[in-house]
N, C-alpha and C positions, 0 to 999 in steps of 0.2 A: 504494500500500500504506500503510496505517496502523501505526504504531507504537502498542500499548495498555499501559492502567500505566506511564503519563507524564503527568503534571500539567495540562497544554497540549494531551490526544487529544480530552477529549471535545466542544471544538465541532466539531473538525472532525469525529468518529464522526458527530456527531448530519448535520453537514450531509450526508455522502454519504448517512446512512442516509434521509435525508428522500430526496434522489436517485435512490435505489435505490428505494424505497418509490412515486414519481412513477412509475416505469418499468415496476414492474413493475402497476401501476395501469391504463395505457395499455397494456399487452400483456394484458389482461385485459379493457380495452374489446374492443380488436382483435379477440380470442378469440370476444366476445360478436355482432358483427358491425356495431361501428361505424366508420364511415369519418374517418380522417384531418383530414377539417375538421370533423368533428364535437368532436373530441377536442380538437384546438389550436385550437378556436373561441375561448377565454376571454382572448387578446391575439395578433397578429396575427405570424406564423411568421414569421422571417426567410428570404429566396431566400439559397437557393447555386445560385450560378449558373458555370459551368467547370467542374464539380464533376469528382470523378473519385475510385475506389478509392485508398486509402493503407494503408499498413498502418504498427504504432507497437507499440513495444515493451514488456511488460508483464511487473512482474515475475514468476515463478514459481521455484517452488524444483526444485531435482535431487537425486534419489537414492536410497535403495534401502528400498523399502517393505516393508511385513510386514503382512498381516491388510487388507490393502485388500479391500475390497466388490464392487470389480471386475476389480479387476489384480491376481488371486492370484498367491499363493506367496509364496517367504521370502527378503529379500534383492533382490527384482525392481528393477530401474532403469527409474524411471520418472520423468517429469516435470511437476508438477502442474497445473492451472488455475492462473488467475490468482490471485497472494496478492491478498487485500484486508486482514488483519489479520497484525499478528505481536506476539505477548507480547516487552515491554520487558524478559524476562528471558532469549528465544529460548525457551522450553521448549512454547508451541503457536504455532500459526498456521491461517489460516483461507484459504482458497480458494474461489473461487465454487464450487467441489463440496460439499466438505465442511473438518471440522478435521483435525488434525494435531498428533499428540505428536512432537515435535523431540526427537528423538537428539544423538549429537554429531556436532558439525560435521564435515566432508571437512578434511583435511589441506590447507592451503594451501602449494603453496610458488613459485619466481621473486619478482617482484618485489615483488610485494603480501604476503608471507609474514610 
């Protein structure tokens, strides 16, 4: 997740955005019907070799939405795609879905309160 409206965001916005812009580039070869070595032709793929499923934690945000596009109704608890963005002030955030006007935060309490 990126923190934005921080002095120190936008190399790193620009690098992921270059990233995300790669990816979704090559899911759009794909789409068109090019093959795998046609696409990582331009330097030579590295093998993973033992490879195997992992899964790795990402953050997303919890809580109770209103006027969502697909999880109607008022108040619903739900929990979002992955943040990629959030305003340096909490007030939006962005998710591989869509954005997000931040309410107030949930009540914290135990140890981290």
């Amino acid at each position: 997740m990126l923190v934005f409206g921080q002095g120190e965001t936008g190399e790193r916005l620009a690098s992921e955005a270059e990233r995300l812009r790669a990816l979704l580039i090559d899911m759009e070869r794909i789409l068109g019907g090019a093959k795998p070595e046609a696409i990582a032709s331009g330097e030579p793929a590295p093998i993973l070799d033992r490879w195997f499923f992992g899964n790795r934690a990402s953050p997303c945000l919890l809580g109770l939405s209103t006027n969502h596009p697909k999880l109607t109704g008022v108040n619903r608890p739900i929990a979002t795609s992955d943040v990629w963005l959030l305003a340096a002030d909490k007030t939006w955030a962005r998710s591989l879905s869509r954005w997000y006007r931040l309410g107030r935060p949930a009540e914290r309490s135990g140890l981290d309160a």
